[in-house]
N, C-alpha and C positions, 0 to 999 in steps of 0.2 A: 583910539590908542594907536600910538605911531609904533609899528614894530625896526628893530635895527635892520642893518643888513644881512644875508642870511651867510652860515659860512660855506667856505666850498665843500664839498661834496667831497670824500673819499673817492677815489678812483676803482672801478668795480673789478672785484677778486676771480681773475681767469678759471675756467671751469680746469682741475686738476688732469692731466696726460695720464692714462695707462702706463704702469712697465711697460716697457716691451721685452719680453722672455730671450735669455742669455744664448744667442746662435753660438754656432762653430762648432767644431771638431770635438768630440768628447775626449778625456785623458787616455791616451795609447794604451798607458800600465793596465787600466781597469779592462779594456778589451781585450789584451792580452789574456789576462788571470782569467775571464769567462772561458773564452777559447780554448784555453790548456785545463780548464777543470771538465768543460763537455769532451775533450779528445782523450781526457785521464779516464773518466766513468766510462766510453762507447769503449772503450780499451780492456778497461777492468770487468764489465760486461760481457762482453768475447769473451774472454779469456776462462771466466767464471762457467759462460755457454763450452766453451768447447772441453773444459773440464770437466764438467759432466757430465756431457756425452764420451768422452775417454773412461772415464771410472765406468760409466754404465758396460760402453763395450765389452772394458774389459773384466768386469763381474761378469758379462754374457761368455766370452770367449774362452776367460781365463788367461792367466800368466804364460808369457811366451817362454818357452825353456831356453836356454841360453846355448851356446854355441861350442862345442870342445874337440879335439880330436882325440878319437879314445886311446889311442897311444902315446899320448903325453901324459895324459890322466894315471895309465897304466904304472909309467914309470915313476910318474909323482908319487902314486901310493905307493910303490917300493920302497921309494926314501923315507917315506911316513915312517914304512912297518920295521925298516932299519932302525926308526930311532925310538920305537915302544921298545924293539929287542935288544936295545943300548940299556934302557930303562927297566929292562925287565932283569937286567946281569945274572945271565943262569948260563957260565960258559960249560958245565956240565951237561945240558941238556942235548938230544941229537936230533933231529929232522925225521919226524913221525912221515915215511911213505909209502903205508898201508893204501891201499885205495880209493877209501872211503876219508881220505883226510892229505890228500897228495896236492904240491904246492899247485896253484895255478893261478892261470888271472881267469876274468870272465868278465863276457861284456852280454847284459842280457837285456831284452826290447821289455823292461819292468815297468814301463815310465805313463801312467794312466791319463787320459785326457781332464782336462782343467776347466773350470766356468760353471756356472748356472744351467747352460746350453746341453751342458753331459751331466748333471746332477741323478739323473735316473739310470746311467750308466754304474754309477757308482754303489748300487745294491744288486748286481748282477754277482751271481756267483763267481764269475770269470770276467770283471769287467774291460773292457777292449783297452789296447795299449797303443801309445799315438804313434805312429811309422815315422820311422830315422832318427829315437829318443831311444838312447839308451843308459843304460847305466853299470858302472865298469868295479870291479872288484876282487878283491885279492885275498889269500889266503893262504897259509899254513901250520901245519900242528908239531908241537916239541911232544920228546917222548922221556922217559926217564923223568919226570919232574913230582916227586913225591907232592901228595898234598897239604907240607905243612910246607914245602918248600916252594910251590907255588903260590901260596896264601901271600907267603913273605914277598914272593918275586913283586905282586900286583898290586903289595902297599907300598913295597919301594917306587915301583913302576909310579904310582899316581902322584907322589909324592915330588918324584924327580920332572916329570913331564909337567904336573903346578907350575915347577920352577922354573921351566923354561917358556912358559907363557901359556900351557895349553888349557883349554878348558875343560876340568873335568869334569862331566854329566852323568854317570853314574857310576857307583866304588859299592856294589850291595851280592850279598847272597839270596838265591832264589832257586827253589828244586835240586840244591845239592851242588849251585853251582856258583861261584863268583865270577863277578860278571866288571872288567870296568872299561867303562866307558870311555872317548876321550876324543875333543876337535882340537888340530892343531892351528896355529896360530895363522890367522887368515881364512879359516874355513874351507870350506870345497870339500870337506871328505869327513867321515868319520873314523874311529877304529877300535876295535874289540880287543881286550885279553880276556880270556876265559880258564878258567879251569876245570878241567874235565876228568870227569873218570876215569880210571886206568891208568892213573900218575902221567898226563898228559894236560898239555896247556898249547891250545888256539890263540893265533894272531891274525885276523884278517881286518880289512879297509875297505870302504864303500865311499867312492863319488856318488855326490847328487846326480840326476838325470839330465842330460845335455844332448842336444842335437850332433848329428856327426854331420861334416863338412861332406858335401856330395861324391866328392873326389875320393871317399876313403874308402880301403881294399875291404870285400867284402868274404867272409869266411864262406865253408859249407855250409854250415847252418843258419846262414841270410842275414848273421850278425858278425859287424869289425874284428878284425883280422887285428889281434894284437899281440905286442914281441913276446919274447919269451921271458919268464917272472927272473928279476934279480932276487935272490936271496939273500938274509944276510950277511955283512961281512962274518966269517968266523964261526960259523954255523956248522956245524958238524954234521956228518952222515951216517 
């Protein structure tokens, strides 16, 4: 059997090349965005570390007392207790200055240590008081002031000082005596009307505790030297 010619032969199929994996620079953007999220977190990290080691401190140390001269303070509460005795409209009343209720200021070393650190100070009978804190306060007593006519003085008084912004904290009777409370607008102080027995009616004001600036005149009695109390406008004697 005669076979034909044979046909050509397909040309044999190259063995397949590997990719070769994509060189070069990678997208700027993307190495950016890593960068700024590792330098956000080491950031946010700190910040997190050194705040609380701050809260721990100052749980140990306690709150720093803040910085005042007590003769400003002095004066400030003047103007306070001028405007409870605006509020209080008793131009009948006269300036109680029996001894036991005579105007003055006072600056007294009241002011207790702060922190975890003095916690066991804090159940002493007599607990110690931090040096160069003090706290400054004022006082005087009306006389002539029946007690149906100071009842009235001290609703009016709450009512009017409401109006003018202040915040009142307490308006109550307790042992025969009414008591109201009052911070003015901005805080820093508190102030009392009271009503007392013997047709007499108490106006004093208490700053919080503040450090006294080094420079300040220092009394006999090892505590600031402060002016002499403004009274009333209109106050009688």
């Amino acid at each position: 059997m005669t076979r034909g010619p044979l046909a050509p032969s397909a040309p044999p199929i190259p063995p397949a090349r590997p990719v070769a994996a994509v060189s070069g620079p990678r997208p700027a953007g993307s190495r950016r965005t890593r960068v700024t999220v590792t330098v956000g977190l080491t950031a946010l990290a700190t910040v997190l570390s050194l705040g609380a080691g701050l809260t721990a401190r100052q749980w140990w140390d306690g709150d720093a007392y803040p910085v005042a001269d007590p003769a400003v303070t002095a004066d400030r509460l003047d103007a306070r207790a001028q405007e409870v005795y605006a509020a209080l409209a008793l131009p009948d009343a006269e300036l109680d200055d029996q001894p036991t209720s005579s105007p003055r200021h006072q600056a007294e070393t009241d002011c207790p240590y702060t922190g975890l650190s003095h916690l066991a100070d804090q159940f002493n009978d007599a607990p110690p008081n931090m040096p160069g804190v003090v706290t400054v306060s004022s006082r005087w007593t009306l006389k002539n002031v029946p007690d149906s006519a100071g009842q009235s003085a001290l609703r009016r008084a709450a009512a009017e000082l409401r109006r003018q912004g202040w915040d009142i904290t307490e308006n109550a009777t307790a042992d025969q005596r009414t008591t109201l409370r009052a911070v003015p607008p901005g805080g820093g102080a508190t102030l009392y009307a009271r009503a007392l027995p013997g047709d007499r009616l108490a106006v004093s004001a208490a700053a919080k505790c503040a450090r006294y600036p080094e420079n300040t005149p220092i009394g006999a009695d090892g505590n600031p030297e402060l002016p002499p109390q403004r009274l009333p406008d209109g106050l009688r004697r």
